[in-house]
Every structure is written in structure tokens, then in C-alpha cells.
N, C-alpha and C positions, 0 to 999 in steps of 0.2 A: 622799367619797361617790361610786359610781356614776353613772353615767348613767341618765337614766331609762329606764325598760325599754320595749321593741317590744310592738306588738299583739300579737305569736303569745307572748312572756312572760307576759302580761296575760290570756290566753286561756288559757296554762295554768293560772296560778294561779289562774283564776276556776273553773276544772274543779276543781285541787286542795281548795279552800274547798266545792265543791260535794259534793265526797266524802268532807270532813270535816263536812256539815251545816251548814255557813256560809251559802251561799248557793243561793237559788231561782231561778227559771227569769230571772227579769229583770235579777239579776245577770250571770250567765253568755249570757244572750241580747244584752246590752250588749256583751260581751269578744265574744262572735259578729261582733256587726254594726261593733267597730273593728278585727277583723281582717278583716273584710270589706273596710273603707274605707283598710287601710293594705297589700291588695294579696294578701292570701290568699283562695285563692281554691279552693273546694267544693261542690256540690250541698247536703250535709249543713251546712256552715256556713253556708250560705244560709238554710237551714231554720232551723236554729238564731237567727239573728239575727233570721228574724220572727218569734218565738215573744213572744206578748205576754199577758201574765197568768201565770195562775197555769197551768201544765203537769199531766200527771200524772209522780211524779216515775217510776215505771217507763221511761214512755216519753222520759220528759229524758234518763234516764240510759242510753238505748239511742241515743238522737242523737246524746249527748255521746260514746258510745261509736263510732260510725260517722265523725265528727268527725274525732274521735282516729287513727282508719285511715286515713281518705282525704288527713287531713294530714302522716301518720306523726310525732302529738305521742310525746312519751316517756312509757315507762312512769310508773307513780307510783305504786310500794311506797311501805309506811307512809313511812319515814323520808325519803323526797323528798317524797311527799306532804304530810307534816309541814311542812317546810322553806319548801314553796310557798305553801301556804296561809299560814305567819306570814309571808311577803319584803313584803305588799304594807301591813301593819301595822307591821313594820321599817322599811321606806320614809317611815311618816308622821312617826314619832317620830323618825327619820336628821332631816331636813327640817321639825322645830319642830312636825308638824301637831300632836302628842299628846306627852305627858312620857315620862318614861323607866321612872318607877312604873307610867302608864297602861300602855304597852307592857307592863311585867311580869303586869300583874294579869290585861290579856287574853289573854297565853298561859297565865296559872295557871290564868285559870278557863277556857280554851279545850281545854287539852290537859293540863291536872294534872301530873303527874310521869312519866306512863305516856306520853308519844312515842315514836317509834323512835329520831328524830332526837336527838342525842347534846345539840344546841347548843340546840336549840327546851328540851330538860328542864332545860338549866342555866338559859336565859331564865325559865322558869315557876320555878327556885329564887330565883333571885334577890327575886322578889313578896315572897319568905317574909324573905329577908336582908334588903330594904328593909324591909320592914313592921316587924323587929326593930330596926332600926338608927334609926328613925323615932320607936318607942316609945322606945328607949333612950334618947333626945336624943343616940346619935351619929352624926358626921359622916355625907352621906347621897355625896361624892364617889365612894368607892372602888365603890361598888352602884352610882353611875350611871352612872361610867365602865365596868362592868364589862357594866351592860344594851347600852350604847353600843357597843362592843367584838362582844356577841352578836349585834347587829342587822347590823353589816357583814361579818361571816360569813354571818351567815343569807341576806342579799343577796346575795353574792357565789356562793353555794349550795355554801359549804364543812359537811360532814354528818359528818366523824369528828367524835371525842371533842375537846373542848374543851380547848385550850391550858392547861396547869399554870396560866399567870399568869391565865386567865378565871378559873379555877375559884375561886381564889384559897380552899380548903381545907385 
């Protein structure tokens, strides 16, 4: 597994989450204020990390957006955006927090089959390959190694098409 990720990672993907509807102002105001405390430094992230409640999300996303300038964050087309927003859910289930089916089912039901991201749509097939291999009473290794396999890609933030042996089709 990786190392665990810096503030300014943690600050992206709480932006990515935010512009896939994951997350509201207290999440992202959180990733504000530990990139604040781990050395990045902005007017606009200032702002951002006081932000306490609920925002309007117009003006979140014009913050986030000023944020994003003055720190020159990276773009986030779909399929990074994708990417980003599941690394911080890959991370739990890498690290025991959550199973391997959990991880699947929350990208099934988070982003369906319609990602950009090539490895986030094999993570959300997999739900379906567990969930079959589950009812079948068969063995459930080759899908967990295979969710396991998609999460340290997904981490690593490799976004082509999924290795012949991920796919395992």
C-alpha cells in the first residue's frame, strides 16, 4: 500500500467528492483547514476552512473554485474526478477500515457503470461479480482479490483501461 496521502491530496479529493455530490461544505472545509495546518497557504483556503455549516452550494463552488487557482489544484475531468473521489474509499478497504464487497457496492451505487474512469467502472462491476459469486456459493477470492487489485490502481491514480488479468473476462 501507499503512503498515506498530504493535505493538498486530501484537499483534492474532498473537492473531487464535492463535484461528484459526496460531499458539503464541512467536509471540504475540513480538507480546507488540514491544508491550511500542513503548510498551504491562500486567502481563498483561509476562507474556505472557516466555512462552518451548511454554505450555499453556488457560492462553495465558486470558493472551491478560486481555491483551486490560487493553489493551481489540477484540473478534474470526469475520469480523474472519478478516480479521486473513489482513492479516499480505496484507502479504507486497502487498510481493513471496510470489506472488499463494501468498497464495491459503494462505487456501484456511487457511480453505476457510467464513469469515465476506465478502473472506478470495473470496481462498480465487480458489486455485480461478487454479489453473483456470493449467491452461487462460489468461492468469493478471485472478486476480492480482483476489488483489491482495483483499489491500488485507483490509489496510485493509474485511469487507463484495466489490466486483461483485472478484468478477468
Amino acid at each position: 500500500m501507499s503512503p498515506a496521502p498530504d493535505a493538498r491530496t486530501l484537499l483534492i479529493e474532498a473537492v473531487a467528492r464535492r463535484m461528484i455530490g459526496l460531499d458539503g461544505s464541512a467536509e471540504v472545509s475540513r480538507a480546507a483547514a488540514d491544508a491550511l495546518a500542513a503548510g498551504e497557504d491562500s486567502p481563498a483556503l483561509a476562507e474556505l476552512a472557516a466555512v462552518s455549516g451548511h454554505m450555499n452550494p453556488f457560492e462553495l463552488d465558486a470558493l472551491i473554485a478560486h481555491v483551486a487557482t490560487e493553489l493551481a489544484l489540477p484540473d478534474l475531468p470526469p475520469a480523474a474526478r472519478d478516480g479521486r473521489a473513489a482513492a479516499a474509499q480505496c484507502r479504507r478497504m486497502l487498510t481493513g477500515e471496510i470489506s472488499a464487497a463494501a468498497l464495491a457496492d459503494w462505487t456501484h451505487g456511487v457511480f453505476g457503470h457510467t464513469s469515465e474512469h476506465a478502473i472506478v467502472n470495473a470496481l462498480a462491476r465487480f458489486s455485480d461479480d461478487h454479489s453473483d459469486a456470493a449467491y452461487a456459493g462460489r468461492p468469493l477470492d478471485t472478486v476480492t482479490a480482483r476489488i483489491r487489485a482495483a483499489a491500488e490502481l485507483i490509489v496510485a491514480g493509474v485511469r487507463q483501461e484495466p489490466p486483461e488479468w483485472l478484468d478477468g473476462r
